[in-house]
Each structure stands twice: as structure tokens, then as C-alpha cells.
N, C-alpha and C positions, 0 to 999 in steps of 0.2 A: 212150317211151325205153327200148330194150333193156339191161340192164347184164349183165356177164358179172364173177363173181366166182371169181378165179383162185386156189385154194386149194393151195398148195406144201410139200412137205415138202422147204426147202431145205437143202441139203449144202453143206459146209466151202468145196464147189469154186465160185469166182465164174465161173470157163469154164464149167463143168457147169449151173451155176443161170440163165447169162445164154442155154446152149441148149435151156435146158425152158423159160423165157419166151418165147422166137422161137417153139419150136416149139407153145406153146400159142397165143399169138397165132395163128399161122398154119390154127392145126385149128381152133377157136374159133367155135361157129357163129355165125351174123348177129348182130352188137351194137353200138351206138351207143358203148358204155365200157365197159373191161374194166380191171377194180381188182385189180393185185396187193398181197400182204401187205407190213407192213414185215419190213426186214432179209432181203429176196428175195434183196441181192447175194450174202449169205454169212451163216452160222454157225457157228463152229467146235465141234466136241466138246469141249472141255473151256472153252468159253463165250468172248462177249468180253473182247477185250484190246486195248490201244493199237499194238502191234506188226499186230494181222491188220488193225484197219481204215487203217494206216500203207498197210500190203501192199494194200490191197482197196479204198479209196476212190479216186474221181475226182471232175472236177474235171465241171460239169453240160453240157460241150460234151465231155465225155471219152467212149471207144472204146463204153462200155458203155449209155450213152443213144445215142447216135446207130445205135446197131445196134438196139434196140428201134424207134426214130424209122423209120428206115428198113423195117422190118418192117409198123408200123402203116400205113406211105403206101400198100405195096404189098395191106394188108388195107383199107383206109378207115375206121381207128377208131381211138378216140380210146383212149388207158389211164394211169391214174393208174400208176408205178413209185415204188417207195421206192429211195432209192440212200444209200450213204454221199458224201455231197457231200464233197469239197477243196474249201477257199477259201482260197487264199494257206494258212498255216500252221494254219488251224482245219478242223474237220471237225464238218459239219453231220447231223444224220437228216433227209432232205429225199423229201419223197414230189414227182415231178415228173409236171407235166400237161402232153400231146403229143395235139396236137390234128392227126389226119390226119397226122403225121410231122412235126411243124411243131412245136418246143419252145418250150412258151410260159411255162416258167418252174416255180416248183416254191416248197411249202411249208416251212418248215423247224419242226421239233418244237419248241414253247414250252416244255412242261412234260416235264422232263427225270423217266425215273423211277428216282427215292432214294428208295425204300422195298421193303420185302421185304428186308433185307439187301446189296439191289442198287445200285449208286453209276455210273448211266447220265451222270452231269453230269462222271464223271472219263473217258471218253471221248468224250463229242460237246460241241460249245458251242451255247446253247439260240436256238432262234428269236426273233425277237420280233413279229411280226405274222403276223394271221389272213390267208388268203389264200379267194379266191372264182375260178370260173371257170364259163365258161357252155359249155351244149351246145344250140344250135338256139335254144328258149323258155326253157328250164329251168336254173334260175341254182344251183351247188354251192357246201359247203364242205368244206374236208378239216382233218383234224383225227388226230392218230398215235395210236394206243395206251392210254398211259396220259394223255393228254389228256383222252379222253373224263371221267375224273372230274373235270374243272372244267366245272361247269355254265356259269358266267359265258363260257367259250371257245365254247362252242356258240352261247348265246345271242345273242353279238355275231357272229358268222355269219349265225345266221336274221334276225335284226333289219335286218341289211345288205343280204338279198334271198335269202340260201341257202332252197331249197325240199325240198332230199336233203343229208345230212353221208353222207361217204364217211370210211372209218376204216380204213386200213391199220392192223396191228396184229401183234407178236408178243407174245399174251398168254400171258403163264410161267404153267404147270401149279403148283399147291401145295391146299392144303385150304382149298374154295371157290371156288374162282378162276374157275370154268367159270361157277359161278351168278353170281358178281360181274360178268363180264361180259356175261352176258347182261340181268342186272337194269340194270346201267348202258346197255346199249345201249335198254331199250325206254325207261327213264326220259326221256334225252335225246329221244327220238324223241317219247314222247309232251305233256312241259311244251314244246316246241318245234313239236308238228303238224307235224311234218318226217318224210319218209322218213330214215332210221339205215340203212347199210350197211356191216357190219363183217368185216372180209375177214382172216382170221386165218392167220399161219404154222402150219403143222402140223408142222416140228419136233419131233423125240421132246420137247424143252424148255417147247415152246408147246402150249397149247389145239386151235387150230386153230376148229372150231364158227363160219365165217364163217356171217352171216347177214342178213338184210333183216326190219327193222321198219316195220310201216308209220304213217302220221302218227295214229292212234289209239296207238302204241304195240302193236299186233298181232305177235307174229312171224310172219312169212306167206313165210319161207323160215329155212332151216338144213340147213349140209352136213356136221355131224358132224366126225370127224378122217379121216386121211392126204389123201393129195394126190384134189382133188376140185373138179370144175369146175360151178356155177349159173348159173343166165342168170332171170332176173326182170325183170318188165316195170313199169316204173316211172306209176304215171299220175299226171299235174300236175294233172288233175281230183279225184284222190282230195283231195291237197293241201287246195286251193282249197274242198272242203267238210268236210273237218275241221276249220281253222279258222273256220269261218261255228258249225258245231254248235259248238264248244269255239274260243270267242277270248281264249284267254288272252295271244296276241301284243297285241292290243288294249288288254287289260284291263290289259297292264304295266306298272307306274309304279317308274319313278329310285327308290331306297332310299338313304336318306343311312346311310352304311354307320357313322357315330358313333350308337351307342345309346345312350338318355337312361337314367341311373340314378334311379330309381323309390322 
């Protein structure tokens, strides 16, 4: 399973940003999935606000997936998109899976993030279910951003069948933030013996540093920052003998989450 990780330094412009996604799809060498970043539709300079994704969301059958959709049929591959979703009067952070051109639906962000100063829950309304999708054998989870620090969200992914977590991500630059996620990425990757693929905006705002963990917890790719395109080759094998050496899926037992005072 070839994955192609599409690393953007997107601009304010959603015209501009939805023709460097066609045009990466289309240059993009051979790949089963190709994961772009969250927040790919748009970013503005002086940051979000209710007014731009007012201007900039659509609706998941709207101009701006269906021109992707269409792009992917005429390439033969499949690619996770982040969009600002409309739904009637809410607006979702929805990373959507397009299987051959064929929109087969799309996850919405659980865990909104309020923290850092940042109040992401006064512009999007939160998800509430984990979402999985298959490609070929190999069964996925996707999970946004600031997600990844709820171990319990990953968890009930792998548990459910996910064998790779795909992570669109715009992770905000500040002191630490690079090693934070990169610690978080191989954590998940490695209590889970799941491949981790964390596909970062590069953004003057954001990180950027998309990368592939593999089910030891290895990092055995990373693209640094500005706009930068990976391709890594996924194996269900490796998978399959990490957990045999290391079964901690196995080994996991229910926690009654009331602790006895002692």
C-alpha cells in the first residue's frame, strides 16, 4: 500500500489552494492514498474567524470536493481532504475519504481544540463518531489534529479493525510543539502497533514536519517544513508481526474508570 503525503503551505486563497491540490494530485507519482493536511481549504493571515469559514465552507457534495473527486477518478486514487463541511447552519472540520472519485463520506473532528489560548469549538460544531475506511486488505482510521492527544480516540479505532491512523493536522508552532507532536505521533503509533501518518500544514502558523510512524513506534519517514510531497510504502505485514512480538491489543482489559480510594 503506497501512501503519498501531501505537505502544503496553504494560502488565504480557497481558489488558489483547491488548484495546488488538483495539481498535486495530478503530478503525484503512483499511490494507493494520498492524505492532504487539515485546514487545506484556506487559512487566513491574521488567523480564523467565523466570517472566513462563513465565506469558505461547503456543503460535502459542494464545487470544492467534487473537483477533487473528479481529479482522483481521472488519477485512480484514493485521498483523505480536509474541508470546512456546511451542514444546514453548522460547520464541521471534516477530513473526507474519496475512494477513486467515488465520495464515500467523511469524518468530522471530536475533539475540538481549546487550549493554547485557541477556542477552535467557537468556530466548528464537534463530531461525534470515530469513522474507519478500507483500502483493498487494509482497514484505516482517521483522527484531525489535536485528536491525536486522546489516546482512548485512537484506541477505539484499532480495536475496531484500523491497522494505519491517518492524521490530517494543522499543528500551531509555539515552544515545544514540534517535539509534542512528534512524541504524540509515535506514542499512538506505538501502544496501538499501528502505522501513525501525520500529514502536517505547513503554514507560516503551523508545524508542518508530516511524517510516518511505524507499528514499533519507529519514525521511518519525515518531511520537515514548507510545501513537500512523501510517498511510503505501507506493509500490513509489518503490522501483523508487531503485534505477535508486542500484544498489547491482546493483553487489553476494560478499566472501570471509578478508582477505589485506598
Amino acid at each position: 500500500m503506497r501512501m503519498g503525503l501531501i505537505q502544503l503551505e496553504v494560502t488565504s486563497s480557497k481558489k488558489e489552494n483547491l488548484r495546488r491540490i488538483v495539481d498535486a494530485i495530478e503530478t503525484a507519482e503512483a499511490a494507493d492514498l494520498l492524505i492532504f493536511p487539515e485546514y487545506c481549504m484556506g487559512y487566513p493571515t491574521e488567523g480564523m474567524s467565523r466570517g472566513y469559514l462563513k465565506a469558505t465552507s461547503e456543503a460535502l457534495d459542494g464545487e470544492f470536493v467534487r473537483r477533487v473527486a473528479k481529479e482522483c477518478r481521472e488519477k485512480r486514487v484514493s485521498a483523505v481532504i480536509p474541508i470546512f463541511e456546511k451542514y444546514g447552519r453548522k460547520v464541521f472540520n471534516t477530513a473526507v475519504f474519496i475512494d477513486h472519485g467515488e465520495v464515500k463520506g467523511g469524518y468530522r473532528k471530536i475533539h475540538l481544540f481549546d487550549a493554547y489560548g485557541y477556542k477552535e469549538s467557537k468556530l466548528f460544531h464537534p463530531g461525534k463518531n470515530p469513522v474507519l475506511f478500507k483500502i483493498e486488505s487494509i482497514t484505516f482510521g482517521i483522527v484531525i489534529c489535536y485528536d491525536i492527544r486522546f489516546p482512548e480516540l485512537v484506541k477505539s479505532e484499532v480495536m475496531s479493525g484500523a491497522r494505519v491512523i491517518v492524521v490530517p493536522s494543522a499543528w500551531f508552532r509555539g515552544p515545544l510543539k514540534e517535539e509534542q507532536w512528534q512524541t504524540l505521533l509515535m506514542a499512538r503509533a506505538q501502544e496501538n502497533t499501528s502505522y501513525v501518518v501525520g500529514v502536517g500544514n505547513s503554514n507560516a502558523a503551523f508545524v508542518g514536519r508530516s511524517m510516518v510512524v511505524d507499528p514499533l513506534g519507529v519514525k521511518v519517514l519525515e518531511l520537515g517544513g514548507g510545501d513537500r510531497v512523501g510517498f511510503y510504502e505501507i506493509d500490513n505485514g509489518q503490522v501483523t508481526e508487531a503485534r505477535q512480538k508486542l500484544p498489547v491489543l491482546k493483553q487489553s482489559v476494560p478499566i472501570n474508570i471509578h478508582c477505589e480510594q485506598i
